[in-house]
mmCIF file of the N, C-alpha and C atoms, coordinates in Angstrom:
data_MODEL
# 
_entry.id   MODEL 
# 
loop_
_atom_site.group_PDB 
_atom_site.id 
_atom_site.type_symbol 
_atom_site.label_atom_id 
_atom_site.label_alt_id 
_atom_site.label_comp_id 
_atom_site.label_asym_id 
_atom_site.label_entity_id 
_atom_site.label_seq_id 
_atom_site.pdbx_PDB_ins_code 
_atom_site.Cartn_x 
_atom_site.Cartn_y 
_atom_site.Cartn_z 
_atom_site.occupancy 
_atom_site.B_iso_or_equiv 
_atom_site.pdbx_formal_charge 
_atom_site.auth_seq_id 
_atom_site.auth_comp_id 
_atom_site.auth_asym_id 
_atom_site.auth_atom_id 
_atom_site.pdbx_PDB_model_num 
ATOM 1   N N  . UNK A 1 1  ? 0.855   -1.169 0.000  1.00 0.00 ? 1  UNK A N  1 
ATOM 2   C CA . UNK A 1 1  ? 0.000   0.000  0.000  1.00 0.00 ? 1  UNK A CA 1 
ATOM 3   C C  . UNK A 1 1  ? 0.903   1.235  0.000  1.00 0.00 ? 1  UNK A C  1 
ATOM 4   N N  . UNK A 1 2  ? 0.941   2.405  -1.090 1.00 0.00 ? 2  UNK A N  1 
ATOM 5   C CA . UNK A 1 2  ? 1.009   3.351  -0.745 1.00 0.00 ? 2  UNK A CA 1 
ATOM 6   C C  . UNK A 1 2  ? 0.566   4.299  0.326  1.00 0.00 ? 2  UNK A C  1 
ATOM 7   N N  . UNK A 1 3  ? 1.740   5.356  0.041  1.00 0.00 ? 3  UNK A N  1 
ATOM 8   C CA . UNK A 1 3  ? 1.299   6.125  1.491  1.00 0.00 ? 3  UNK A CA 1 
ATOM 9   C C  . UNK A 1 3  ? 0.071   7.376  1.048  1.00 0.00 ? 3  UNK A C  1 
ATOM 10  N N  . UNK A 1 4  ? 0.329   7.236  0.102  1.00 0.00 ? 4  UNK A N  1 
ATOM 11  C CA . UNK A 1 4  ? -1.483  7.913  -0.760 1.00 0.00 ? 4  UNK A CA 1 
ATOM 12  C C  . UNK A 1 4  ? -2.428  7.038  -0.798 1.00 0.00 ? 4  UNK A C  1 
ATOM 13  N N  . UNK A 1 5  ? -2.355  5.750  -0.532 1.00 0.00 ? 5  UNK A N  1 
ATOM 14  C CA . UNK A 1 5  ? -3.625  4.935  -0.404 1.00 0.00 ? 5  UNK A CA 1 
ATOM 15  C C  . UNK A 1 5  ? -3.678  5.011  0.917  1.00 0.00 ? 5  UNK A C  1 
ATOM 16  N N  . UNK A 1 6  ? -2.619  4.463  1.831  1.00 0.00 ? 6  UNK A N  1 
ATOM 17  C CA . UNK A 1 6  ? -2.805  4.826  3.150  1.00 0.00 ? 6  UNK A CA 1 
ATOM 18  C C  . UNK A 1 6  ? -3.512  6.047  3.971  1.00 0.00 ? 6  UNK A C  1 
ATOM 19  N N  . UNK A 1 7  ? -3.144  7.068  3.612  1.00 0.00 ? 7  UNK A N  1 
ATOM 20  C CA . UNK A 1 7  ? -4.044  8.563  4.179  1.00 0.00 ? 7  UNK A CA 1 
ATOM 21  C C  . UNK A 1 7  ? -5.064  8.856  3.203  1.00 0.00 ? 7  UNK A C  1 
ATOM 22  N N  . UNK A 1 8  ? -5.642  8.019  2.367  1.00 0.00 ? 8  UNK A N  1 
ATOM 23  C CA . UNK A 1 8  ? -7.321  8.237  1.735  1.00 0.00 ? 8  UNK A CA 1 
ATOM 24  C C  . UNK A 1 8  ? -7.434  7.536  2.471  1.00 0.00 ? 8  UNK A C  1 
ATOM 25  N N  . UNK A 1 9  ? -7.255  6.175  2.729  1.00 0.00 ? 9  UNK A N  1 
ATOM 26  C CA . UNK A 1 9  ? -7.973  4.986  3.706  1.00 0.00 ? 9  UNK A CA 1 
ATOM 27  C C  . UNK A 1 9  ? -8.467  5.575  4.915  1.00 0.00 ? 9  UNK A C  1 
ATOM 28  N N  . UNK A 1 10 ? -7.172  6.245  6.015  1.00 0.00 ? 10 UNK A N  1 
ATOM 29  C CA . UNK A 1 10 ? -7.564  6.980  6.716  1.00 0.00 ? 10 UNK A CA 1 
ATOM 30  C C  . UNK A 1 10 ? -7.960  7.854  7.059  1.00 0.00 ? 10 UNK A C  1 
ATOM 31  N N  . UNK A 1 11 ? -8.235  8.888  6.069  1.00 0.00 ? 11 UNK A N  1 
ATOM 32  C CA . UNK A 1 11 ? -8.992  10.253 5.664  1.00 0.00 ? 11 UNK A CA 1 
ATOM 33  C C  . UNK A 1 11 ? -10.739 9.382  5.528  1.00 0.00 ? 11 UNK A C  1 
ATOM 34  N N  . UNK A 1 12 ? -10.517 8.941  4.894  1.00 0.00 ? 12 UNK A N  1 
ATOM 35  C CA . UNK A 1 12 ? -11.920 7.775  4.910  1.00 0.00 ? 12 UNK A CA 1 
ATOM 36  C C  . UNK A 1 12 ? -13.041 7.685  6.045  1.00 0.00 ? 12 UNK A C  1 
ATOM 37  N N  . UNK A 1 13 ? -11.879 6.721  6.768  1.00 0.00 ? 13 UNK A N  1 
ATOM 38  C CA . UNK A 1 13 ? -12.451 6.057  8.067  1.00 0.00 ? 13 UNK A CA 1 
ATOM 39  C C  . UNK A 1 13 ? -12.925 7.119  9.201  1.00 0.00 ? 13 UNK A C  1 
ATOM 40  N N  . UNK A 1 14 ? -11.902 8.277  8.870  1.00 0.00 ? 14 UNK A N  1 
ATOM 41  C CA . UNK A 1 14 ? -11.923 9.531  9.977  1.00 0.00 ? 14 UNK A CA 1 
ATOM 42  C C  . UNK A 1 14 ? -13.553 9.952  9.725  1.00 0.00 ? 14 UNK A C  1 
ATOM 43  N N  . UNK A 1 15 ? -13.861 10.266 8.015  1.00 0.00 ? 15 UNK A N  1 
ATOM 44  C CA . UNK A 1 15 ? -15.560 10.552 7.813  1.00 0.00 ? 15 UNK A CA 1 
ATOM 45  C C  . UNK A 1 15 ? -16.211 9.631  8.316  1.00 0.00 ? 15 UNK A C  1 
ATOM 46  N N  . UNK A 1 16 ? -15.777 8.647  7.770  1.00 0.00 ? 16 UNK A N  1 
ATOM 47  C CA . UNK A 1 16 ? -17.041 7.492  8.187  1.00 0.00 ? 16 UNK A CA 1 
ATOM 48  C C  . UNK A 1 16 ? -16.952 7.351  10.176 1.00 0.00 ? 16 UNK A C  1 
ATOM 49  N N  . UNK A 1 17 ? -16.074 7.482  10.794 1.00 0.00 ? 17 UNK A N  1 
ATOM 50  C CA . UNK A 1 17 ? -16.233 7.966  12.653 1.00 0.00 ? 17 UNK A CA 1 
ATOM 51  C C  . UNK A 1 17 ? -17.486 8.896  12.811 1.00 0.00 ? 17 UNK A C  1 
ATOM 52  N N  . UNK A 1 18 ? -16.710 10.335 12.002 1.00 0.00 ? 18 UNK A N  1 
ATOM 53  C CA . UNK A 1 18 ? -17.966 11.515 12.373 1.00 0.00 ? 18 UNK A CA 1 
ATOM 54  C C  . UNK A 1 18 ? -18.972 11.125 12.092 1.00 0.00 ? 18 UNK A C  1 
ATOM 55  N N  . UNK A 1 19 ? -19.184 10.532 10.677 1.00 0.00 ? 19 UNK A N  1 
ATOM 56  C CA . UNK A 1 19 ? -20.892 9.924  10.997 1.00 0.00 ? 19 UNK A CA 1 
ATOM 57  C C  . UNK A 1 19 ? -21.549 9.151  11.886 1.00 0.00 ? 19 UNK A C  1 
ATOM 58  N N  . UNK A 1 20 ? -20.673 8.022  12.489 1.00 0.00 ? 20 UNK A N  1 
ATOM 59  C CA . UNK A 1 20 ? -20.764 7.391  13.502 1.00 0.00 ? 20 UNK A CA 1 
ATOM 60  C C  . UNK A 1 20 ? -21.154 7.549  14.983 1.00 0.00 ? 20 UNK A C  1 
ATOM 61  N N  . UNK A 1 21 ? -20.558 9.203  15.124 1.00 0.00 ? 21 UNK A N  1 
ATOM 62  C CA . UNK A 1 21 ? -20.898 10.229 16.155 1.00 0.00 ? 21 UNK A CA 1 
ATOM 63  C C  . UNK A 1 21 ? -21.417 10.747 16.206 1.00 0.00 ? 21 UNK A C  1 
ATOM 64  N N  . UNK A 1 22 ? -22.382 11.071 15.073 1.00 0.00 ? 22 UNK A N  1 
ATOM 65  C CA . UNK A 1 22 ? -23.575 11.878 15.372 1.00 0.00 ? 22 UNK A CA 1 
ATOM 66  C C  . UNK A 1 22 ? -24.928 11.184 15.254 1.00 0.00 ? 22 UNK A C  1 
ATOM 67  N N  . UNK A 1 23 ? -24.633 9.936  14.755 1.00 0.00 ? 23 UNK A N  1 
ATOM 68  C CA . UNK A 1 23 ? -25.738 8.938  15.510 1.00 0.00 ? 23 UNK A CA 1 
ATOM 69  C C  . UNK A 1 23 ? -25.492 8.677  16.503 1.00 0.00 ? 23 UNK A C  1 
ATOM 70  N N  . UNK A 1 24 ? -24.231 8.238  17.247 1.00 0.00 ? 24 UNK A N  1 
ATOM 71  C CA . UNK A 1 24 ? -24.468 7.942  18.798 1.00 0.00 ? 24 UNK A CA 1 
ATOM 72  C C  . UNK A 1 24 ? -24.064 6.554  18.879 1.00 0.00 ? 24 UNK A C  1 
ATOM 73  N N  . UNK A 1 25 ? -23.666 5.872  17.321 1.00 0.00 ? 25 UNK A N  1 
ATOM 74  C CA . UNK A 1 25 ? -23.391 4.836  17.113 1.00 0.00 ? 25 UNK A CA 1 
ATOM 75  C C  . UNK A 1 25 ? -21.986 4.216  18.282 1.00 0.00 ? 25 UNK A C  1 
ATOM 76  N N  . UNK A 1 26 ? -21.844 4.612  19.173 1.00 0.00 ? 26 UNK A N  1 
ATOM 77  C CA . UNK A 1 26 ? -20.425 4.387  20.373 1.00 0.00 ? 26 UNK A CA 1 
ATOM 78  C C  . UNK A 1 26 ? -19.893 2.738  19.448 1.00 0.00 ? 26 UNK A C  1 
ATOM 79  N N  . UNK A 1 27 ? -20.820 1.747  19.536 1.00 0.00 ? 27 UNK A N  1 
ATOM 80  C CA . UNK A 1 27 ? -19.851 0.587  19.121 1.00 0.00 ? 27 UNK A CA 1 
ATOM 81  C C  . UNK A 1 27 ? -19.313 0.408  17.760 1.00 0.00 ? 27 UNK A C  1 
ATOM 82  N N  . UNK A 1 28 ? -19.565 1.623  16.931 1.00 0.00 ? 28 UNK A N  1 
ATOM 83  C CA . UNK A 1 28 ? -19.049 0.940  15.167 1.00 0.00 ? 28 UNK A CA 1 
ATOM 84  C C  . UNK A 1 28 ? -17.866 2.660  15.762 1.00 0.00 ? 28 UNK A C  1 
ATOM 85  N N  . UNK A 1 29 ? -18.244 3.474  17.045 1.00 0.00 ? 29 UNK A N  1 
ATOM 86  C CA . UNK A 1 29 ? -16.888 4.053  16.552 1.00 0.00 ? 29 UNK A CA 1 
ATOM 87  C C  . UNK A 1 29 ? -15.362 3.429  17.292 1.00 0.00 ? 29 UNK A C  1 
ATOM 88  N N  . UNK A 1 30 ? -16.440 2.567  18.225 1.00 0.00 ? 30 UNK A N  1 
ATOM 89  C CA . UNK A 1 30 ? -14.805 1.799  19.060 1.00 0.00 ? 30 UNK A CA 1 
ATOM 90  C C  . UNK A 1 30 ? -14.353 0.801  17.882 1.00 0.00 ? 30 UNK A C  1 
ATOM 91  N N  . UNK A 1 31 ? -14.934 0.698  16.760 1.00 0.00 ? 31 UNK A N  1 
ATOM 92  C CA . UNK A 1 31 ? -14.366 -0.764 16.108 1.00 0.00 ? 31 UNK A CA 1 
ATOM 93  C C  . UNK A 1 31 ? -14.089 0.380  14.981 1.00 0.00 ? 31 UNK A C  1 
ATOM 94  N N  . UNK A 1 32 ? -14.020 1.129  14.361 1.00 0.00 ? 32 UNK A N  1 
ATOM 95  C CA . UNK A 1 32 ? -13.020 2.220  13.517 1.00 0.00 ? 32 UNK A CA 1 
ATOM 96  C C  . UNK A 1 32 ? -11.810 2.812  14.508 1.00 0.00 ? 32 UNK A C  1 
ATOM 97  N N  . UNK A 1 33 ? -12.086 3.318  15.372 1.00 0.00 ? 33 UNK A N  1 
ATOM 98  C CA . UNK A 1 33 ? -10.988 3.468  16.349 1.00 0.00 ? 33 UNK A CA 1 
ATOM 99  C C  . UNK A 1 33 ? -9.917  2.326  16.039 1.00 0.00 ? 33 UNK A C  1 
ATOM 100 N N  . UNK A 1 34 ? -10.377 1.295  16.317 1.00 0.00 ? 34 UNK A N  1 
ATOM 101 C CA . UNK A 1 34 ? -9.659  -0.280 16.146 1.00 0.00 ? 34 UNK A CA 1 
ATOM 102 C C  . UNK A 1 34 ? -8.903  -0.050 14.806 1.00 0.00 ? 34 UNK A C  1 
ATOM 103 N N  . UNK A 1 35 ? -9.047  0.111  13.837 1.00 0.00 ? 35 UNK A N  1 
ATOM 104 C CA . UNK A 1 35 ? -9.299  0.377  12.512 1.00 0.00 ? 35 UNK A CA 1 
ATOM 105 C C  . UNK A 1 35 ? -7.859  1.184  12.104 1.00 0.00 ? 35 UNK A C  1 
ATOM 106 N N  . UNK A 1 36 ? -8.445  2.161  12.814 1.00 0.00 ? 36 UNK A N  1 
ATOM 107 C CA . UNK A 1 36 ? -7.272  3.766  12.485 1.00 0.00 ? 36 UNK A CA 1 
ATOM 108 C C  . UNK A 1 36 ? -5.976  3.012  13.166 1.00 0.00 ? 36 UNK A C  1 
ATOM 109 N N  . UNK A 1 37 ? -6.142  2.586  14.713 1.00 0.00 ? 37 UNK A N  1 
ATOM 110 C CA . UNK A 1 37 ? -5.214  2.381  15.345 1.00 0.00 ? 37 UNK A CA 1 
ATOM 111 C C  . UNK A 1 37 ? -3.932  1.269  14.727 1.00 0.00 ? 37 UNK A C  1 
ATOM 112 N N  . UNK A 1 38 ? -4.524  0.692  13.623 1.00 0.00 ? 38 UNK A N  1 
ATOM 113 C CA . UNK A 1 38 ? -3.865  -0.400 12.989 1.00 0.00 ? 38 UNK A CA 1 
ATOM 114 C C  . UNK A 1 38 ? -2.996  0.083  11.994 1.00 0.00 ? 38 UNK A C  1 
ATOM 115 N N  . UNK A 1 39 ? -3.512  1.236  11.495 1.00 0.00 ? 39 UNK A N  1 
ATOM 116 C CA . UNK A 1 39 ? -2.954  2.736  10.565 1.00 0.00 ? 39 UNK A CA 1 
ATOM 117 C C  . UNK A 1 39 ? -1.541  3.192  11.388 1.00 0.00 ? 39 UNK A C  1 
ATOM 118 N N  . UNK A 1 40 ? -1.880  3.238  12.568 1.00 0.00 ? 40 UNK A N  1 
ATOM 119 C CA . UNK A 1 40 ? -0.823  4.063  12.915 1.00 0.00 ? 40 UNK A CA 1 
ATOM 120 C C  . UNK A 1 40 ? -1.375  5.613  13.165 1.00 0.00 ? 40 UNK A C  1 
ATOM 121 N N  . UNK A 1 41 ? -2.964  5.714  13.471 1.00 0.00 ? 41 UNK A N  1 
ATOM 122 C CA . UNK A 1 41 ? -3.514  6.786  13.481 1.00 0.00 ? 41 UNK A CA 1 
ATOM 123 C C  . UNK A 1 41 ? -4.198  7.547  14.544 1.00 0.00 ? 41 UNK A C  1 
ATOM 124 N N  . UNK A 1 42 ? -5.006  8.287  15.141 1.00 0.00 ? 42 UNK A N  1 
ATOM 125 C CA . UNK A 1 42 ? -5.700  8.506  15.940 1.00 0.00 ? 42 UNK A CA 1 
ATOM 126 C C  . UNK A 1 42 ? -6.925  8.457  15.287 1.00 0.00 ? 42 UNK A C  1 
ATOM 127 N N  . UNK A 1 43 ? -7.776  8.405  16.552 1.00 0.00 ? 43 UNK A N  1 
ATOM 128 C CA . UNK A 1 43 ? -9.044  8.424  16.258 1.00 0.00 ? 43 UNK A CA 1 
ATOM 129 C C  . UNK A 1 43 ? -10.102 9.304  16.202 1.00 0.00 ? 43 UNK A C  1 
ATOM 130 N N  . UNK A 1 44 ? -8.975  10.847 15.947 1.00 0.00 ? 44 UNK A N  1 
ATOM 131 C CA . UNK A 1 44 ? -9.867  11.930 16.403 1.00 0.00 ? 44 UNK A CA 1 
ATOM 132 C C  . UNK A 1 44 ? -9.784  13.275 14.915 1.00 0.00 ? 44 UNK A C  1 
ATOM 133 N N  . UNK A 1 45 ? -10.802 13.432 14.341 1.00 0.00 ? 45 UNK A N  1 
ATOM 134 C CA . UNK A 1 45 ? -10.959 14.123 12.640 1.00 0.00 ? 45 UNK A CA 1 
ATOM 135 C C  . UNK A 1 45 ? -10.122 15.056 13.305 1.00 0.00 ? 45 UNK A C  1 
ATOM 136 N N  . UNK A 1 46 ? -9.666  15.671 12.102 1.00 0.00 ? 46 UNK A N  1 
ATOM 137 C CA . UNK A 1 46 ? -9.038  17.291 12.036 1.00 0.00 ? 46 UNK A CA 1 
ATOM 138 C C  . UNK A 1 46 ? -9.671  18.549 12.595 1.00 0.00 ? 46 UNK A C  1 
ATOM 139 N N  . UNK A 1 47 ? -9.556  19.177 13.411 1.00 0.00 ? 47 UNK A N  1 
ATOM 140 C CA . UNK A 1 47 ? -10.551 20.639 13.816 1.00 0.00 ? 47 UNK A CA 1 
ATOM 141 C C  . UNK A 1 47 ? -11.099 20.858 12.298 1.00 0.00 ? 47 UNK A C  1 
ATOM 142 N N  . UNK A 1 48 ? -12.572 20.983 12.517 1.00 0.00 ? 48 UNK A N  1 
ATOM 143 C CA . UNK A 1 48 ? -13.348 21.809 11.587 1.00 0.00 ? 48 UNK A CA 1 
ATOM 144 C C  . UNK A 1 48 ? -12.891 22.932 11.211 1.00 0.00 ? 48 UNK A C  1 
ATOM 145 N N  . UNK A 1 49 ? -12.768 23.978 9.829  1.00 0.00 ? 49 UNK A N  1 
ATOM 146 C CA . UNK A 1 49 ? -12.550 25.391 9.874  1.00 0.00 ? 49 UNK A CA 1 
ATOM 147 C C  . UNK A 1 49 ? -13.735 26.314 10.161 1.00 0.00 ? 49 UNK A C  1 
ATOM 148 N N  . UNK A 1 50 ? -13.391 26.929 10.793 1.00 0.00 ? 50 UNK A N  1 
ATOM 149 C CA . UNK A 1 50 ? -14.825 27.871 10.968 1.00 0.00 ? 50 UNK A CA 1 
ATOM 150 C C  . UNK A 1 50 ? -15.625 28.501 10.398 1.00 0.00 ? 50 UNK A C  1 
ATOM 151 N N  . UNK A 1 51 ? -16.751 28.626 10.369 1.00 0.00 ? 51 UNK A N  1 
ATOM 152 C CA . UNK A 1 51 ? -17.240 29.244 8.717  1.00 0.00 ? 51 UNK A CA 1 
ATOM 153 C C  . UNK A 1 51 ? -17.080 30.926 8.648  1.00 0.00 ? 51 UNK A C  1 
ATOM 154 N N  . UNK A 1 52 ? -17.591 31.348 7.374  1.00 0.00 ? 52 UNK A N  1 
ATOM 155 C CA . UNK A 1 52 ? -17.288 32.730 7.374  1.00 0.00 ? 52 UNK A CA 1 
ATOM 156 C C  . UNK A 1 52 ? -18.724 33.009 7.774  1.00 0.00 ? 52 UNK A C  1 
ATOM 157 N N  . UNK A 1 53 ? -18.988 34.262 8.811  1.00 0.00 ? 53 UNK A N  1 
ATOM 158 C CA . UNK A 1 53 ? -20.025 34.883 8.602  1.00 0.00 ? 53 UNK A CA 1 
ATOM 159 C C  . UNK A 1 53 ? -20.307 35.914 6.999  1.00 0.00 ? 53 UNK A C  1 
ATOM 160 N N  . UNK A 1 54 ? -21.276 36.324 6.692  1.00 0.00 ? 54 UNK A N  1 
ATOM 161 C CA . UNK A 1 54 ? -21.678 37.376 6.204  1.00 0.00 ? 54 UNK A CA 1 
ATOM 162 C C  . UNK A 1 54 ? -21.329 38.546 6.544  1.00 0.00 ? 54 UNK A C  1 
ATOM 163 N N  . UNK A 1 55 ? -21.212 39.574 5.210  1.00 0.00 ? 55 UNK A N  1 
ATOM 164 C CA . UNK A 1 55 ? -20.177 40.616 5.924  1.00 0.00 ? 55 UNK A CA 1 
ATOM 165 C C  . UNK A 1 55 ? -21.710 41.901 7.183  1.00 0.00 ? 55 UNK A C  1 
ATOM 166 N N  . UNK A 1 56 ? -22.022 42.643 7.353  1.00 0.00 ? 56 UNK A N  1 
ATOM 167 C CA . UNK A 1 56 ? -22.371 43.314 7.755  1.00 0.00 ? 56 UNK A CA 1 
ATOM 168 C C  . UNK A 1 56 ? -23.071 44.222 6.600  1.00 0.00 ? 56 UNK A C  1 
ATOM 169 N N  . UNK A 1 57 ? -24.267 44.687 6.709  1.00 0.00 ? 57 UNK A N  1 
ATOM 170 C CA . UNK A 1 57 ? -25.011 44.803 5.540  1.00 0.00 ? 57 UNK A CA 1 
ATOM 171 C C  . UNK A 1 57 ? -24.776 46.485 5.269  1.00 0.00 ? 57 UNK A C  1 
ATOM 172 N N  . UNK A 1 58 ? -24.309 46.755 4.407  1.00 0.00 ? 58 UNK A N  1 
ATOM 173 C CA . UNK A 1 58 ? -23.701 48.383 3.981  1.00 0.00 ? 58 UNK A CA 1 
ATOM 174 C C  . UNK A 1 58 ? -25.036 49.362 4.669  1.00 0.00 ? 58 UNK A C  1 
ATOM 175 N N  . UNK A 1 59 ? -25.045 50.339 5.162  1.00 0.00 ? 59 UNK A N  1 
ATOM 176 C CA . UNK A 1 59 ? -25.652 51.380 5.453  1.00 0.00 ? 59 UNK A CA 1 
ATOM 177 C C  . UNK A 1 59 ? -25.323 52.177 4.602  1.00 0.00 ? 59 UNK A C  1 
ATOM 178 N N  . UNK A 1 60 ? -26.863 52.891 4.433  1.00 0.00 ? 60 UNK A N  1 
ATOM 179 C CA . UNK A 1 60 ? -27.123 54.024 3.431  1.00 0.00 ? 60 UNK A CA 1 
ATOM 180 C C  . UNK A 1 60 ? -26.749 55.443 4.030  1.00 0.00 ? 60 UNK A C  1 
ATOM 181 N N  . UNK A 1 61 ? -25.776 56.060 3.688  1.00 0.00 ? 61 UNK A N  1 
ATOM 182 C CA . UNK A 1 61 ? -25.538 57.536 4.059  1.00 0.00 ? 61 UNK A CA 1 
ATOM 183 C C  . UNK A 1 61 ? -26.433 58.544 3.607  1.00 0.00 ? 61 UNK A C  1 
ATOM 184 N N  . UNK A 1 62 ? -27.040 59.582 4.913  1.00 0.00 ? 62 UNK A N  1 
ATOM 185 C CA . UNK A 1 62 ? -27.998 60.497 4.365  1.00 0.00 ? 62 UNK A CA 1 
ATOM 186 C C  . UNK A 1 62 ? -27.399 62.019 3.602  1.00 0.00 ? 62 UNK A C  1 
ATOM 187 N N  . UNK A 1 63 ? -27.177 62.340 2.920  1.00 0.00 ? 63 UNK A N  1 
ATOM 188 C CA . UNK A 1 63 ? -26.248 63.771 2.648  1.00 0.00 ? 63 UNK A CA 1 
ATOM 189 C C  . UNK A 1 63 ? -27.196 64.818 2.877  1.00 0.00 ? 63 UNK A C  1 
ATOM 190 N N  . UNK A 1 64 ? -26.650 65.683 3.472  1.00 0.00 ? 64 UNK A N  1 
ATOM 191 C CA . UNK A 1 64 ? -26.921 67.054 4.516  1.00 0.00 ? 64 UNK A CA 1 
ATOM 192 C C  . UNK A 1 64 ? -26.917 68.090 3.554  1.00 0.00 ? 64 UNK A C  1 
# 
């Protein structure tokens, strides 16, 4: 196995966890845990990036 097949595999498994966690699924994420750990990996995704808000909506200037 490449080491580009290797980190899709585990880029993979890391999505398929988070889905796992937001069902609540605890036993399919201890057996991916299992999974990663065989990788040589952790079992914990990358920090999310934060999203952008919207900028602040332009105000109309009144001229005097």
């Amino acid at each position: 196995m490449t080491n580009e097949q290797r980190q899709a595999r585990i880029t993979a498994l890391l999505r398929e966890r988070v889905g796992y966690e937001a069902r609540g699924d605890k036993d399919r994420v201890k057996a991916v845990d299992a999974e990663l750990a065989a990788y040589g990996a952790e079992g914990k995704a990358p920090a999310q990036r934060a999203t952008k808000r919207p900028a602040p909506a332009a105000r109309k200037i009144e001229k005097r």
